[in-house]
Structure formats: C-alpha cells, structure tokens
C-alpha positions, 0 to 999 in steps of 0.5 A: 540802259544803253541802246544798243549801237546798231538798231534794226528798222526793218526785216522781210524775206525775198523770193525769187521774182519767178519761179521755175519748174526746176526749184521743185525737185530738191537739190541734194548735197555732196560730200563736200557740202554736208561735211560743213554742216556743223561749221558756221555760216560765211560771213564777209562784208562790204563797206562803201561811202554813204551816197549823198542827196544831190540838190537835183534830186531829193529822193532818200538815197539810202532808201532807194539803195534799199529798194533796187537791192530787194529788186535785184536780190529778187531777179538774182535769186531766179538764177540762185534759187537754192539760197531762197530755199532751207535744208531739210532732212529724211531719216530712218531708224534702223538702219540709222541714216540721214539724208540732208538736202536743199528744200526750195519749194517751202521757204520765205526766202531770203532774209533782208535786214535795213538797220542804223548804227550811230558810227563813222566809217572812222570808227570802224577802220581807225582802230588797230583792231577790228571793232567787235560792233563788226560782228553787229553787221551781219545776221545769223550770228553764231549760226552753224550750217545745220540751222539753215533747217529753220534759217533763211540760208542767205542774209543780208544786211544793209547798215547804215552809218552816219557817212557809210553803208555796209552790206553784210552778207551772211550765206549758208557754207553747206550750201556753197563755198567762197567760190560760189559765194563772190560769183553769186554776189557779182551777179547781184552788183551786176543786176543792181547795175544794170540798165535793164530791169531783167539782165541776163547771165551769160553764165548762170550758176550750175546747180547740178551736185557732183558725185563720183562714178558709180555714186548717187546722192548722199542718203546714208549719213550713219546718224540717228540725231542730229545731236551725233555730229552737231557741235557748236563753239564759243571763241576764246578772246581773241584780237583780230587785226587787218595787215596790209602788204603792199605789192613791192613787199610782196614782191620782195618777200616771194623772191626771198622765199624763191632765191632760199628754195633755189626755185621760181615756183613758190607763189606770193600767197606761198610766200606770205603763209610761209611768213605767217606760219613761221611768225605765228608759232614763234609767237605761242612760243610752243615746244619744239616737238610738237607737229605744226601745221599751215592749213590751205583751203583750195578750189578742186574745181580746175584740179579735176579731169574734167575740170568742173566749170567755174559756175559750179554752185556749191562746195568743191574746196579741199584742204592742203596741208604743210606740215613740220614740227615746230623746231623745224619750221623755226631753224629753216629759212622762209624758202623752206617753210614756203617750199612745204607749202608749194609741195603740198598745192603741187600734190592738189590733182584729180586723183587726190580730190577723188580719193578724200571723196571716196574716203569720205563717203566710205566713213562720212566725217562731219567737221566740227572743232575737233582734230579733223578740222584744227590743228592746236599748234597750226593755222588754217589759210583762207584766200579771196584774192581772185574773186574781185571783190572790190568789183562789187559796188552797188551803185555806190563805187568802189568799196573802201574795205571788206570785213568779216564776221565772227563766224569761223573765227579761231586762234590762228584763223588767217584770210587773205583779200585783195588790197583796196588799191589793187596792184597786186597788194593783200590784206590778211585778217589774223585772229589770235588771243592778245597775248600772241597778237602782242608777240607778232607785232613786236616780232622783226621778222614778220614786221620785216617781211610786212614793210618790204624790209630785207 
C-alpha cells in the first residue's frame, strides 16, 4: 500500500498565552451564528515560496517558521479567545429548547498540525483543475459547525512541500464569518511580523454578540436532538477550476453591463456574477421556466443604523438574491442580468437585515442543504475581494495563491479572491460537475468576457 501524499508529523493544541477574567462568562451566539450550525467549517489557504537556508544561517527555516506561528498564534488567541474555545449546549425537554454557545473555559485550544506532502508548488498550480490533494491541506475535513462540540473551532495547518509552504486554515463558521476570519488572520501575520514579542491591537476584536431591542440571548432554539436540524452532505463529482480576470477585462466587461443597463451603477463584481450567472445556466442547459437564482453573500455590518464596527467578531452576513426565470436571464443582455444583481445590493438596508433577524428568532431556521440555503438551478457568490488577503505573509512574502477546502463546496459554488497581481484583477473559484464545467469553458460568452474580448 502507498503511502498517503500528505503525512502528518506533528499535532498539539494552543492556548491563549494569558488568560483574562473575560474568557469565563460564556459567549452566546446569535441568530446569524446559530443559523450556520449545520454548514461546514471555512476553509481557505495560503500557499508561499519555501524559505530557503542562508549559508549564515543553518537553523531549519521550516522549523523555526513552525515555531514563531505557535508564538504568535498563542499572543493572537489572548485578543481572539473564543476560537481556542468549544461549543456547548444547555437544553430542556419540555418545552424543547436548545441553547448553543461558546465555552471557553474547558477547551485544549486551538489545533496545530506540522505535516510533509512529496509535491511541488507545480503540482498544485499547474494543472487546470485544482488538485483534490488540496482538500489534504486542511484539517476538519468534512466538519459542520456543530462539531465544534468536540473539535477545536480553529485549525491550522502548516504543509510542507518539496519547494513551498502552505498554511491551511480551518475555522468554525458558526462562530465567525469570512469578515471576521481574514481580520483575525491579519493580526496573526501581523504578530508574526512583529519586532516585539507582544505587539498590541490598535483595534481588537469585538466579541460582544448583537441581539436586536428588546432581545437577549438565543436560548429557545425549538429542538429537542441535535439530530432535528443537523444534516450532513456528501458532494456529488465535481470540477473545481480557478478563472482569472484580468483588470482591463474587468474593466471592459463592467462598462458592457453599464452602457446595456443605461446606468453607472452596477459594479465590477455585479458585473462579473452576472457574467457567471447567465454562462452557468446556459451551461446546464435547463428548461426555460424554471425560476433561477444568483445568490449574494453580504457584510450587514456597515448596512445597519448604527453601523456595527468593522471589529465585530462574529457572523453578520445575509444573502441577497437576484432572481429570474431561466428564459429570461438568457434572452436579456448582461446589463440586464447585472441590473437584477444591483437591485438586490441596493434593497441590502437596516431595516431589511432587522427584519430576517426578527423573522428568524420568531421561527429559527437551521441551514442545511435543503431549499432555505440552494436553489438547484442557481449559484450562490462569495467575495474575498476586501480583506487583503495577499497582506498575510508570515515572513515568507507575498503569497503565490490562495486555496480552498472542500468544505462548502457544491454545484454552483463560486468565491471571488483578489488577483495575486492586484490592480484590481479577481480570481473566481467555480465548482460545477464535469459535464457543466466542460459547456462553460467552450461557452463564447464567458470566454469572451474572460479575455477582455468585445
């Protein structure tokens, strides 16, 4: 028998370097947390050039990267306490209720893996699809939320390569969102970066849940078994291909979907989902009746009145829909497919996000892989454009790709990262079964819009 091509050497847990009398109260969720728990975990990645040996200095590069991660990983976890924590659940029988929340007082910590993989940086980026020995990068696979009962709610793991570093890290989605996630991994770099062995925060995380007026807590989820909204899912086969758009295609194709639309509103990431949408679905070649949908995952922080700060720790994402049935969205022009996107951002306020939160809390609805979450005949958009993710660097520069893992990953699955060039250029990660995959990339449109070409 083979061994398998990526080994793990070594495993322990990190707490917080110091602890506070503020881990001790638990942290409750809200309703934009505990709808997650039977979601996957968040899983992106950073993939770097090894650091080499100088002939000045024989220490193991590796090793001592290893090392100052654990340092800085136990200094950043004092200011992110919850993610060293677990979840823990207080329930009654009658009435049925459940009550989940963040324990951080008996916990290991967090998890740390050191593990080898016999490939080449080549390896991973040459291939047109995304290699599934990806998915090897990252702990907790297959993980939903809901595990963090018994799993540390934040992994990571550092992979080595024959000439590259990866760092794969693996977060509990029912305790933050991707907001939350990059802000929490650019203190980490920045703490690794550091001259001083305990930099300061200028702004530390906001740990602090918020409940609407008149609201505390969350305590009477109606369940009396986990079993009654825990639901896990297999992925069908799926392709998984990273398309770069460069700035001036990205350019040409947001003023296509401006000068159809008769406006100057509608973004380049507007744009582009439209593009996607459209190509997609054209791709399944579905019936024309059927409603289809462009699902748009989105910040509520600076949407609500207050604003909540950008340091809020947590989930505070809702998703936007732009809907039309499938002959519509392909007899329309891109500016009308992108116009149904802008509408949708546009109707994004305070009173809208209220409004879901009320909803929610008068019927708590735990997403799953039913109809509240996917739409069979839509997509669903995640963006990762604003978090500086290439910021992150760990003493190794700038990173030469960002990956992910297989968690939440479905047919019509599509996130948007920042080009490794920058300038404005995108990188979208599409998952779709090969038969679909294979009618997009032969489809003039999409390849059109891709290469700038109008």
């Amino acid at each position: 028998m083979n061994p398998p091509i990526v080994q793990t050497i070594s495993e322990c847990f990190i707490k917080p370097q110091f602890q506070t009398e503020e881990i001790k109260p638990p942290i409750q969720l809200a309703a934009w947390d505990l709808c997650m728990l039977s979601v996957h975990y968040i899983q992106k990645g950073l993939l770097f050039n090894k650091p080499q040996t100088t002939t000045n200095d024989q220490e193991n590069p590796v090793k001592s990267l290893i090392t100052r991660l654990k340092d800085s990983l136990s200094l950043t976890l004092v200011h992110f306490y919850p993610l060293s924590g677990r979840l823990a659940t207080l329930k009654q029988e009658n009435p049925p209720s459940h009550s989940v929340y963040i324990d951080c007082n008996d916990s290991p910590g967090a998890k740390f893996i050191y593990a080898i993989a016999n490939l080449t940086i080549s390896d991973i980026l040459s291939p047109v699809d995304v290699p599934v020995v990806v998915q090897s990068f990252f702990d907790h696979d297959r993980a939903i939320n809901h595990d963090g009962h018994s799993m540390s709610l934040l992994s990571i793991q550092v992979t080595e390569l024959i000439d590259g570093i990866f760092i794969g890290f693996s977060a509990n989605h029912a305790v933050i969102d991707g907001f939350s996630y990059w802000q929490f991994l650019r203190i980490l770099s920045n703490t690794f970066g550091a001259q001083e062995k305990n930099p300061g925060i200028p702004r530390p995380p906001i740990l602090k849940r918020w409940f609407p007026n008149g609201h505390g807590h969350i305590h009477n989820l109606p369940f009396s078994h986990h079993d009654q909204f825990i639901s896990r899912f297999e992925a069908p086969p799926l392709r998984e291909r990273i398309f770069h758009f460069s700035s001036e295609s990205i350019a040409k194709l947001k003023a296509k979907a401006n000068s159809q639309s008769k406006s100057s509103k509608i973004s380049s990431f507007q744009s582009i989902s439209a593009l996607v949408w459209r190509c997609v679905i054209r791709a399944r070649r579905l019936p024309r009746d059927p409603e289809t949908t462009c699902i748009i995952t989105a910040n509520n922080r600076s949407r609500m009145d207050p604003p909540l700060p950008n340091e809020y720790f947590g989930n505070s994402v809702i998703r936007l829909i732009g809907k039309a049935s499938v002959g519509q969205l392909l007899d329309h022009e891109l500016g009308w497919a992108a116009w149904r996107l802008h509408e949708a951002v546009e109707g994004h306020s305070d009173a809208a996000v209220r409004e879901w939160v009320e909803k929610w809390m008068e019927d708590p609805v735990i997403y799953t892989r039913g109809p509240a979450l996917y739409n069979p005949y839509g997509l669903l958009m995640g963006s990762l454009m604003r978090f500086g993710i290439y910021e992150n660097e760990f003493g190794m520069g700038k990173a030469v790709a960002i990956r992910s893992g297989y968690a939440n990953k479905f047919d019509g699955k599509v996130t948007f990262y920042p080009g490794c060039e920058g300038g404005g250029s995108m990188d979208l990660e599409i998952t779709l079964p090969p038969e679909t995959m294979a009618a997009l990339e032969s489809d003039g449109e999409f390849m059109d819009g891709l290469n700038g070409n109008f």
